[in-house]
Structures are given as structure tokens and as C-alpha cells.
C-alpha positions in Angstrom: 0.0 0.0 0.0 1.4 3.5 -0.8 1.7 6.1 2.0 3.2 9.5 2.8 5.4 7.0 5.1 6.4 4.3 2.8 7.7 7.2 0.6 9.7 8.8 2.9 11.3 5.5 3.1 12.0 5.1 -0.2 13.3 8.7 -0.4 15.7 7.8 2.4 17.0 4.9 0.6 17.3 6.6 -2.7 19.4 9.5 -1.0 21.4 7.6 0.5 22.4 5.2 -2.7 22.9 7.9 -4.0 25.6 9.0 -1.9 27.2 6.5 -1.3 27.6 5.3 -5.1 28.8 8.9 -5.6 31.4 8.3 -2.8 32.6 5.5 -4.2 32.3 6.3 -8.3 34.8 9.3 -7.4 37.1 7.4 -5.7 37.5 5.6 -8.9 38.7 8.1 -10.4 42.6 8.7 -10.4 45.1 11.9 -11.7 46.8 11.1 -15.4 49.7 13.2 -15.7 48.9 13.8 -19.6 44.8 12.9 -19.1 44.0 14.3 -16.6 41.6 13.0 -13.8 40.0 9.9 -15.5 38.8 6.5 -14.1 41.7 4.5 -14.0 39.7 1.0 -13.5 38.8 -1.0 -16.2 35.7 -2.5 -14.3 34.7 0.8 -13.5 35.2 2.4 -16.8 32.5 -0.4 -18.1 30.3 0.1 -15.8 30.1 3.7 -16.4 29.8 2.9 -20.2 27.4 0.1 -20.4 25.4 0.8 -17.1 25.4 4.5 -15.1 25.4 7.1 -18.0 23.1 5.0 -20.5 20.6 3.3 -17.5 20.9 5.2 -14.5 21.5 8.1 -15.3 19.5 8.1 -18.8 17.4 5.5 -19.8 16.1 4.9 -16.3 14.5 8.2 -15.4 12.8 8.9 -19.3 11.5 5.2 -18.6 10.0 6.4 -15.4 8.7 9.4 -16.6 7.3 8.1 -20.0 5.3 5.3 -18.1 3.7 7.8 -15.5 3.1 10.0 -18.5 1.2 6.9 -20.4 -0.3 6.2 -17.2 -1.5 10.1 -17.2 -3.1 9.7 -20.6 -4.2 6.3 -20.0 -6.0 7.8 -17.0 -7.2 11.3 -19.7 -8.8 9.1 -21.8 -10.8 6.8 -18.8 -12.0 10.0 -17.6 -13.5 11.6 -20.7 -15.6 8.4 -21.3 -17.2 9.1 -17.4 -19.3 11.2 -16.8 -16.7 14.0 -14.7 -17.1 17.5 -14.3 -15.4 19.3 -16.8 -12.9 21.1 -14.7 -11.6 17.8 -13.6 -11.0 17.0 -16.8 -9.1 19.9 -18.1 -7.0 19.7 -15.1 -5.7 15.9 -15.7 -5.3 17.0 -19.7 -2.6 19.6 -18.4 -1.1 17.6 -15.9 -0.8 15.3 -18.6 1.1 17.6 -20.9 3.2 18.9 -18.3 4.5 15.4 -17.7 5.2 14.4 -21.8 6.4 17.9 -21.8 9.2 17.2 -18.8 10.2 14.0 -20.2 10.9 16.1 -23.6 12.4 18.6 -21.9 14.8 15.9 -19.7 15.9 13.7 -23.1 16.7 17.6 -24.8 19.0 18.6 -22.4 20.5 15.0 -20.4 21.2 12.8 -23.4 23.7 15.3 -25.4 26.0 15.0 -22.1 25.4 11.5 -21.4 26.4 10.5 -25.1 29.3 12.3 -24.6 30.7 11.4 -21.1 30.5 7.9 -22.7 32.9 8.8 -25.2 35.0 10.9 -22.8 35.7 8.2 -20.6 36.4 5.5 -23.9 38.1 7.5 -25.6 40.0 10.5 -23.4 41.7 13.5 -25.3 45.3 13.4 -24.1 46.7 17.1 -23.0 50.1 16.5 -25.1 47.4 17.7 -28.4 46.4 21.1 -26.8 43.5 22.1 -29.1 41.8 18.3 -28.9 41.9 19.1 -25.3 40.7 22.6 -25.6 38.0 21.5 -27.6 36.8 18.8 -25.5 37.3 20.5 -22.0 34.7 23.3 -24.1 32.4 21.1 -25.5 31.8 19.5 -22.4 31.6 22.6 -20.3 28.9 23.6 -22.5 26.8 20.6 -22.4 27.1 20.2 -18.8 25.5 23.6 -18.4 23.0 22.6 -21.1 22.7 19.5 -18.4 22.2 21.5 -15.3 19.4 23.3 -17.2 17.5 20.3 -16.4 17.7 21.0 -12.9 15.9 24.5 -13.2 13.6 24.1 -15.7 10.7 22.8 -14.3 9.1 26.1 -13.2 9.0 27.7 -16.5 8.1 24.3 -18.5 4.9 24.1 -16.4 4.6 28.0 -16.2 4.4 27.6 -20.5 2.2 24.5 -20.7 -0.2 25.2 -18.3 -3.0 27.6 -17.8 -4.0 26.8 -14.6 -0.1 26.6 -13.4 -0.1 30.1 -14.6 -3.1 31.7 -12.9 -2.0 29.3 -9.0 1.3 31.5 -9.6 -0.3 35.4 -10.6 -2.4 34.3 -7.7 0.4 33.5 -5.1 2.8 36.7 -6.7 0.1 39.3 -6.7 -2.6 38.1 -4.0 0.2 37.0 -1.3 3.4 38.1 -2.1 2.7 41.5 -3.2 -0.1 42.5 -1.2 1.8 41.6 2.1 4.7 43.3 0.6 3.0 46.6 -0.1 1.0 45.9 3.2 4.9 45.7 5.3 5.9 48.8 3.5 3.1 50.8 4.3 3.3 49.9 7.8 6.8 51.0 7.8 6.4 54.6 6.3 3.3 54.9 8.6 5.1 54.4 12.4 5.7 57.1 14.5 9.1 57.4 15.9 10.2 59.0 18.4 12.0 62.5 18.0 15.6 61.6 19.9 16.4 65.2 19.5 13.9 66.6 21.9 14.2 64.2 24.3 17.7 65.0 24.2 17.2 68.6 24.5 14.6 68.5 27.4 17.6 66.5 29.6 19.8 69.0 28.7 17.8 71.5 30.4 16.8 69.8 33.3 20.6 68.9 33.6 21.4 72.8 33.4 18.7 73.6 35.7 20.2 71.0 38.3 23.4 72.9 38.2 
């Protein structure tokens, strides 16, 4: 049975294979005078070939999300044949396209750097031909960043896919986060403070007055 609890568990888990397989992937790795830091171990370098860039860290998660995604259409097309209310419908249509519309996004922007991390680590440029190196160090500085787009897209995939989406966040910037920032900034222009200077002054006189 699926709970909130049963999925913490599995979140656990996850996090923690995932650290410790990242522990132990980058001890692999070793310092080549002419290539740099590469893995070093033949078992390893297989394993990142023929298992952890194509199926972990690419096949697996579009597999993932294409079956929810066919589950969410699946689940579109049961509904229009009941008889639903027609908001109910519209909203499982979008969450439906923002799924397909994620896994798009994730096999755009993953697979270029996966594809070539598994020739990086096959076939590594040696630094004794400067511009091979050059050209590789750039190429995959550019399609890691293209990689780590992955990471932040998510907001503006479902900002551009869905209506609804769009109207929850208007609603949350202008309703909430604008109102209660006008509201704080009135308040602030509105206090009263104290005037420091006359209180100052009237203890100067008493002080003279004393004297």
C-alpha cells in the first residue's frame, strides 16, 4: 500500500544510494599526468559505459517518466468516457502535458552529455594535443551547463504548458506576495518614531537647571 510514510522510506533509501555510489564512483577516479583526472579501472570504466550514463542516469528516469506520463493519458482518456465534471478534466489533460512535456524537456538537455561522457571516458583526449583538449574541456563545459538546465527548468516548462499553473502563480505573486509586501511597506512609512532630538534637549535643560 502506498503512503506518505512508505515514501519517505524510499526517499531515504534513494538519498542515501545515492551518496554512497557517488562516494565510491569518485574514488575511482585517479590523476593522469597527460589525461587528466579519469577512471583508472577497467571494471569501472565499463560500468560507467554500459550501465550508469546509459541506464541510471538516462534511460532509467525517461523510462520512469514516460510510463507515469502513459499512465496520465491512460488515466485522460478513462475519464473523458465518465461522466466528470469538466474542470476535472481539463485539469488531468494539463497535468498530462506537463509530464510528456518534462520527459521532452529531460531527453533535450540529459542525453547530449550523457552521449558524450561515454565517449570521454572510452576515448579521453590526451593534454600532449592542446586544441583536442581545448575542444573537449569546451564542449563538455557547454553541455554540462546545457545539463544542469535540467535541474531548473521545471518552473518555467509548467509556467508555459499550463494555464491553470499560470493563474496558481499570478495568484500567489500578486494576491500573497505583493499584497503583504505593499502591506509591510506601508506599515513602515506609517510608524511614529520617536523624536531623539527633543528628548535630548529636554535632559539637557533639566541637567542645566540642576546645576
Amino acid at each position: 500500500m502506498c503512503t506518505l510514510k512508505l515514501g519517505r522510506y524510499f526517499a531515504l533509501m534513494f538519498i542515501c544510494f545515492a551518496i554512497i555510489h557517488s562516494i565510491v564512483l569518485g574514488c575511482s577516479y585517479s590523476i593522469h599526468p597527460t589525461l587528466g583526472c579519469v577512471l583508472s579501472n577497467y571494471v569501472w570504466v565499463q560500468y560507467s559505459t554500459y550501465f550508469f550514463y546509459p541506464v541510471l542516469f538516462g534511460f532509467l528516469p525517461i523510462i520512469i517518466a514516460s510510463l507515469f506520463s502513459i499512465l496520465a493519458y491512460h488515466n485522460v482518456r478513462h475519464i473523458v468516457r465518465r461522466q466528470l465534471p469538466i474542470v476535472r478534466r481539463k485539469l488531468d489533460k494539463q497535468i498530462t502535458a506537463m509530464v510528456l512535456m518534462r520527459v521532452i524537456a529531460y531527453v533535450c538537455l540529459v542525453v547530449p552529455y550523457n552521449a558524450y561522457r561515454i565517449y570521454a571516458i572510452n576515448y579521453p583526449t590526451s593534454r600532449s594535443v592542446p586544441m583536442a583538449y581545448a575542444v573537449g574541456r569546451l564542449l563538455q563545459a557547454i553541455l554540462l551547463s546545457i545539463n544542469n538546465i535540467n535541474f531548473i527548468i521545471n518552473f518555467y516548462v509548467f509556467t508555459i504548458f499550463s494555464s491553470r499553473f499560470r493563474r496558481q502563480v499570478k495568484f500567489v505573486l500578486v494576491k500573497k506576495c505583493w499584497q503583504q509586501w505593499k502591506y509591510w511597506c506601508c506599515s513602515m512609512n506609517n510608524q511614529i518614531e520617536p523624536d531623539n532630538d527633543i528628548e535630548a534637549r529636554n535632559s539637557q535643560i533639566e541637567s542645566e537647571e540642576n546645576i
